[in-house]
LOBAKE-397076 format. One line per field, with one value per residue (C-alpha): x, y, z. Coordinates in steps of 0.5 Angstrom, whole numbers. Layout:
u	c(X / ...)
v	c(Y / ...)
w	c(Z / ...)
END
This chain:
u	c(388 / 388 / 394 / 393 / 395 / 401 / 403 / 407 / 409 / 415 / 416 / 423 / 422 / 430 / 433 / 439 / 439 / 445 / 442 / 437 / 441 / 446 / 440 / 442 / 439 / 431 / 432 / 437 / 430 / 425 / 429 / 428 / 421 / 420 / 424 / 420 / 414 / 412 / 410 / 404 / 405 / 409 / 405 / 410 / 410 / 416 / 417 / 423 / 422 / 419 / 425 / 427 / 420 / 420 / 427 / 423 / 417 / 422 / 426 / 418 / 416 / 423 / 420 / 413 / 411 / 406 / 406 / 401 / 401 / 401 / 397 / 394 / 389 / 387 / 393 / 400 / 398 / 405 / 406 / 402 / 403 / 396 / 396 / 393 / 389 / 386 / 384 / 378 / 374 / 371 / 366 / 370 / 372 / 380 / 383 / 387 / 388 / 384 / 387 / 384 / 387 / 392 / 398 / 404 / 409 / 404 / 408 / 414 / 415 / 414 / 408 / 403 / 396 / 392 / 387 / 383 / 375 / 373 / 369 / 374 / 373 / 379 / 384 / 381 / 382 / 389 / 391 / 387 / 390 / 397 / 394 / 392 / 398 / 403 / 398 / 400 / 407 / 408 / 405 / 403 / 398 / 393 / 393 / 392 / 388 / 391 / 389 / 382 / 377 / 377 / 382 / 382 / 383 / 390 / 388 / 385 / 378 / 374 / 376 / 371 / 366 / 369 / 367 / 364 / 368 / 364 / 364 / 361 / 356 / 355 / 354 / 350 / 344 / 344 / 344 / 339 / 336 / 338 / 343 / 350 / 350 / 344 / 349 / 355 / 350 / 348 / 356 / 357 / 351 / 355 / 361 / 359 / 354 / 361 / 363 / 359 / 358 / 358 / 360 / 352 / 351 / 358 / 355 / 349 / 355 / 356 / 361 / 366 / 360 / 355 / 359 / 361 / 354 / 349 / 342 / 342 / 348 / 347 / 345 / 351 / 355 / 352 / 354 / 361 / 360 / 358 / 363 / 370 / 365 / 364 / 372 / 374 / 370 / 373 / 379 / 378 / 374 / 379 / 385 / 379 / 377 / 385 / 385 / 387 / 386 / 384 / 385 / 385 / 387 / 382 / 382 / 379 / 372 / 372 / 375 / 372 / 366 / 369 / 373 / 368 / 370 / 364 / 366 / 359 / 360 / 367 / 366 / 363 / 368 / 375 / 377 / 380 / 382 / 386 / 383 / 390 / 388 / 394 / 396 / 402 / 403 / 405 / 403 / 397 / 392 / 395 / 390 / 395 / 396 / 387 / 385 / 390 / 388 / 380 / 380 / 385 / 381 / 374 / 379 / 382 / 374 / 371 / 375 / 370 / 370 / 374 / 379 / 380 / 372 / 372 / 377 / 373 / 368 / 373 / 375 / 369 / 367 / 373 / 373 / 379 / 382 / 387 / 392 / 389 / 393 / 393 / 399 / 401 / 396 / 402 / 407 / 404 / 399 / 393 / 393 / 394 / 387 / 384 / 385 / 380 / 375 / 376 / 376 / 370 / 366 / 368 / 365 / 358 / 357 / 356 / 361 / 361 / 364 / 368 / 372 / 378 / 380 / 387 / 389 / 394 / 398 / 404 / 412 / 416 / 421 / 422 / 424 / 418 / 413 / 413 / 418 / 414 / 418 / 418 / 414 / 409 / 408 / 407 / 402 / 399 / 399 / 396 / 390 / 391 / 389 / 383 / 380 / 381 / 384 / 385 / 391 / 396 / 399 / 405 / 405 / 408 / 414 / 419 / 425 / 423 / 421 / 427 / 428 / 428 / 420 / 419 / 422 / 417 / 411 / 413 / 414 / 408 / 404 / 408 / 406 / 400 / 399 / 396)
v	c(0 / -7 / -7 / -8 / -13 / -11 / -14 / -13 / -16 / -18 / -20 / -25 / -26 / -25 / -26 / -31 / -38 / -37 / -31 / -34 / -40 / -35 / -33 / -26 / -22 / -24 / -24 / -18 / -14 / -19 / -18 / -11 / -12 / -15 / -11 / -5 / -7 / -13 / -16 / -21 / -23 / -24 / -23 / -26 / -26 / -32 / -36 / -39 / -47 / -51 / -52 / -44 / -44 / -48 / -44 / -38 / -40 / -43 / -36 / -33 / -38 / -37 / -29 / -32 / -28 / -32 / -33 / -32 / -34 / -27 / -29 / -26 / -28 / -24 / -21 / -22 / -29 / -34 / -38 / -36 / -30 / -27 / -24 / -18 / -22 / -26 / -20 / -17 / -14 / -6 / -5 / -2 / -9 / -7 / -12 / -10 / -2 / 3 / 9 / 14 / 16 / 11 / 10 / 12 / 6 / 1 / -7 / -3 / -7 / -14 / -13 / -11 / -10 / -14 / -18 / -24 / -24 / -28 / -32 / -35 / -42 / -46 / -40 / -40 / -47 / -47 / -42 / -45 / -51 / -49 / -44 / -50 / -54 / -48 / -47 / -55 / -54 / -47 / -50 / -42 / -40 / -36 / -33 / -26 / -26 / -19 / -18 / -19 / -14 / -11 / -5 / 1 / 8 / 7 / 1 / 6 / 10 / 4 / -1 / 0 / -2 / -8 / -15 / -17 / -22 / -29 / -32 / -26 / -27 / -34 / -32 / -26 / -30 / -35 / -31 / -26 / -29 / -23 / -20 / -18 / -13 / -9 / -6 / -5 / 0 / 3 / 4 / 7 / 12 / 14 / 14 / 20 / 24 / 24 / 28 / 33 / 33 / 39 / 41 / 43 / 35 / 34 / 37 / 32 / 27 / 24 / 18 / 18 / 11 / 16 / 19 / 11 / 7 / 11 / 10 / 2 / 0 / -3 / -10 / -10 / -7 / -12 / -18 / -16 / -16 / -21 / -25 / -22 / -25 / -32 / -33 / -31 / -35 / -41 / -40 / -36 / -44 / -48 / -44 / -44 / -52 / -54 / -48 / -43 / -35 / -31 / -24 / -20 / -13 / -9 / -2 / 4 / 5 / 11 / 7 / 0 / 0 / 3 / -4 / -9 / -10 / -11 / -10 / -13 / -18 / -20 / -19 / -26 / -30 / -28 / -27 / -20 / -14 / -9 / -2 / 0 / 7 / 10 / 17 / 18 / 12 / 13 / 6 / 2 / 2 / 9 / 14 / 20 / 15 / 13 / 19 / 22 / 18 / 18 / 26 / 27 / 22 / 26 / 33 / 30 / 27 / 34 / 40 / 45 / 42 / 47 / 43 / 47 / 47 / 39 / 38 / 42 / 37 / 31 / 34 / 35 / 28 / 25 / 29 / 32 / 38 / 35 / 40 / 45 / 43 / 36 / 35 / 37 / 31 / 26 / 30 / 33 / 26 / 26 / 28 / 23 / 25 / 20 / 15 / 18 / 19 / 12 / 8 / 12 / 10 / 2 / 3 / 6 / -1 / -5 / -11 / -16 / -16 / -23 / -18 / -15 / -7 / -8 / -1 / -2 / 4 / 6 / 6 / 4 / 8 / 7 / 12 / 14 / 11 / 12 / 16 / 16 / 20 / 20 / 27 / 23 / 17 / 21 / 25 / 18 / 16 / 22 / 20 / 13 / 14 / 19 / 13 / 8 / 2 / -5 / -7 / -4 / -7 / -3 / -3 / -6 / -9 / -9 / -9 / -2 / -1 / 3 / 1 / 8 / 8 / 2 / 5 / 10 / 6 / 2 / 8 / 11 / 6 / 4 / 11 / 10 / 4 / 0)
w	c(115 / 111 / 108 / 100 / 95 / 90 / 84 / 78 / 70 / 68 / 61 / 60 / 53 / 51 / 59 / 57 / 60 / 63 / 66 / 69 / 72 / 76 / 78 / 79 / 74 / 76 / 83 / 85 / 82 / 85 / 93 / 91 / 90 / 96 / 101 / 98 / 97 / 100 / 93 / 93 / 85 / 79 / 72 / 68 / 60 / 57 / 51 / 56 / 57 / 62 / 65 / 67 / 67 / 73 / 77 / 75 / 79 / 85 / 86 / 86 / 92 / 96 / 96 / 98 / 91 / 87 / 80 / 74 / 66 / 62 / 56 / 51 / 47 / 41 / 38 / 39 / 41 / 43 / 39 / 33 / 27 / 27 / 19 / 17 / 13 / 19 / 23 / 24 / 19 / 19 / 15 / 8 / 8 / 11 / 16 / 23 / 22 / 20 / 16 / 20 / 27 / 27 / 31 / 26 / 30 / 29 / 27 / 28 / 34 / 37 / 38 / 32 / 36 / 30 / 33 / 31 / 31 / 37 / 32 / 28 / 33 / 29 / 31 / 38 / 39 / 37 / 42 / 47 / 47 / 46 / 53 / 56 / 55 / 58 / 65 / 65 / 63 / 68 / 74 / 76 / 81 / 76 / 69 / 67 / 60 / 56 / 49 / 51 / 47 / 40 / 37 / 41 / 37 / 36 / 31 / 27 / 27 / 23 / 27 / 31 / 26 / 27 / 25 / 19 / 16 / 15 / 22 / 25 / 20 / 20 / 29 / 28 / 24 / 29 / 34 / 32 / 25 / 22 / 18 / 19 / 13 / 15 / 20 / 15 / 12 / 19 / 21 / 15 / 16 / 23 / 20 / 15 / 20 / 24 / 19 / 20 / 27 / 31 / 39 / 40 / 39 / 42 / 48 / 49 / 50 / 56 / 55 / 49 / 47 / 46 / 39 / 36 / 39 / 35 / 32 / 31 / 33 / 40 / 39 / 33 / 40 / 44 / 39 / 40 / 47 / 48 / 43 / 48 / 54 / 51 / 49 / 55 / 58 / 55 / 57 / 65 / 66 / 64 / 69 / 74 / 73 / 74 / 81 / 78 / 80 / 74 / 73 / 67 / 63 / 62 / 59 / 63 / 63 / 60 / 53 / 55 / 52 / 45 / 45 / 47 / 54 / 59 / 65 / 69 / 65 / 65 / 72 / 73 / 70 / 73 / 80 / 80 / 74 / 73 / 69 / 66 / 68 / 65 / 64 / 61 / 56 / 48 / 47 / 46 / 52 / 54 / 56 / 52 / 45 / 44 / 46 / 41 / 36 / 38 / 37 / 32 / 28 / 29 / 27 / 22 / 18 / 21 / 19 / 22 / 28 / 33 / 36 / 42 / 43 / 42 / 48 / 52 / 50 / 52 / 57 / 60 / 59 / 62 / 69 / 68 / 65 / 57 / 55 / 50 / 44 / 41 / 40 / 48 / 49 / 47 / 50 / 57 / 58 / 62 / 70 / 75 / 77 / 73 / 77 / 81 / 76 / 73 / 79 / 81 / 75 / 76 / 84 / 80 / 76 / 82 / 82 / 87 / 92 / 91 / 84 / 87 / 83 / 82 / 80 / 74 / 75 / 71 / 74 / 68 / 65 / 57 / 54 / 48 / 51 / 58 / 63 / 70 / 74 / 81 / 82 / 77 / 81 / 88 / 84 / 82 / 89 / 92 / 87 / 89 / 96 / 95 / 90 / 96 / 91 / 94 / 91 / 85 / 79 / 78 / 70 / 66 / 67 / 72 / 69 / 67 / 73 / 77 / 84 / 86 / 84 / 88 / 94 / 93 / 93 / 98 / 103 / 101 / 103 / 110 / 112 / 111 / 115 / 109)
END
């Protein structure tokens, strides 16, 4: 059977100068991957210099390992500070988070997860020259674009009604010869009838879209679609136009339409995704943590809503079983059968052909936010062979990652001949 394409993330942030020229501390973990897993690619986040850039890039090409520039582009962006002030506009006019259903850890760590409006051209391109700038100086085979969408459940619940600062208004009336404030009311609208929702509406749901994108907030959905589509198209043609490999982190499918992430569309402009399909995280892009936060919003503004009957509903929607009570979600996370459920509705949109899947799965252990155990992971792998995936991304980076769950990822895939 065909072997499959393994890749992993690194982030070298805070690895010491002195560190990376005894080599040790970078290659004692990537001789481990690569005895283990064969590993294909490194995805490497640094704000280190070109210099270290440059001996990071030699250790990865005596392995054999090719190397990508991690890049976020919307929020958390190298080199910029994204104030809350910048960020995307909801419709009440708040900037970045919502009040409902927010994470409760939100800017409390090097990542505050505000984005900016992909609207704002200035801000754009001031980023992407100082993108352009680090393809040059790192000298990588590809780049990985994360941050590429809008914010997520954990972000807050009035985010999704977002943007509708000036910019977008300026866009949306050029594009449509319409007014971007007409759909602040019609948000509003589906924001109140949330409300008063209740199951037997839920019922006739058949994606977690269908409860947000109602009435006439399609072309406003579309808008903003379109909008990620054409700013990541800016800066995958710039990578491809000086030979580089694209790929790029997208949420999975079940959630992605609620960020704004197309995947048909972005499948025209990268050569590879990863769905970061992830069962047991706490964090942003966590299926446990935007689930948590999408449902406990909806519970929260919609007290006769019966919380046991809304997680059927969920549950039901999703293809697989959540625990019963919310609380148990965060703890408990989602089962490894996800994995099936998601790569089988990206196998429904069709791609083409040449748009490799590269599975994002979940191997780090953090303590709080993510702790696969090595029972976890063969249960993932179990799902993984059933879903047939082309390649894997273990996430989200190796350092995390114990060497003990590299082994096992290894082992099951040579005995299963990949």
């Amino acid at each position: 059977m065909e072997q499959k394409w393994i890749g992993t993330q690194i982030v070298l942030n805070h690895i010491t100068n002195d560190s990376l020229h005894r080599n040790d501390y970078l290659k004692k973990k990537l001789a481990a991957a690569k005895e283990f897993l064969d590993l294909d690619a490194l995805i490497i986040c640094s704000d280190l210099n070109k210099k270290n850039l440059d001996l990071v890039r030699e250790i990865c090409r005596d392995f054999k390992i090719k190397t990508y520039l991690w890049y976020p582009v919307l929020a958390d962006v190298p080199a910029f500070k994204i104030e809350q002030e910048q960020a995307v506009e909801t419709f009440d006019g708040l900037h970045g988070y919502g009040k409902n259903g927010s994470w409760d850890k939100l800017g409390e760590g090097e990542e505050d997860f505000l984005f900016l409006c992909p609207n704002d051209e200035e801000y754009i391109r001031r980023i992407f020259d100082h993108y352009q700038n680090k393809i040059i100086e790192s000298g990588f085979d590809g780049v990985f674009l994360d941050r590429i969408r809008f914010p997520s459940p954990s972000n807050g619940f009035e985010t999704f009604f977002s943007c509708f600062c000036g910019y977008c208004q300026n866009k949306f009336h050029s594009t449509y010869s319409e007014d971007l404030e007409n759909y602040r009311y019609q948000a509003k609208a589906v924001f109140e009838k949330l409300k008063t929702m209740d199951i037997s509406y839920l019922r006739t749901c058949q994606s977690l879209s269908d409860m947000i994108i109602q009435g006439n907030l399609e072309k406003f959905y579309d808008f903003r679609e379109q909008n990620i589509f054409q700013v990541v198209k800016i800066f995958a043609d710039k990578a491809k136009q000086m030979g580089k490999l694209v790929g790029v982190d997208l949420f999975a499918p079940s959630l992605a339409s609620l960020v704004s992430q197309d995947y048909r569309l972005l499948a025209k402009i990268c050569d590879w995704i990863k769905p970061m399909i992830y069962g047991h995280t706490s964090g942003p892009a966590g299926l446990p943590l935007e689930l948590y936060c999408f449902m406990r919003a909806i519970l929260n503004m919609n007290p006769a809503l019966d919380e046991g009957q809304f997680i059927q509903e969920i549950s039901r929607i999703l293809g697989v079983d959540l625990p019963n009570q919310l609380n148990d979600l965060l703890k408990h996370g989602v089962s490894e059968k996800i994995v099936c459920c998601e790569m089988q509705r990206i196998k429904e949109l069709d791609l083409a052909e040449n748009v490799k899947i590269y599975l994002g799965l979940e191997a780090v252990q953090i303590p709080g936010v993510c702790n696969i155990t090595a029972k976890i992971l063969k249960k993932y792998l179990e799902s993984v062979i059933e879903a047939d995936v082309k390649g894997m991304v273990l996430s989200w980076d190796l350092l995390k990652i114990p060497d003990e769950n590299l082994k096992i990822v290894g082992d099951f895939l040579s005995k299963r001949q990949y």
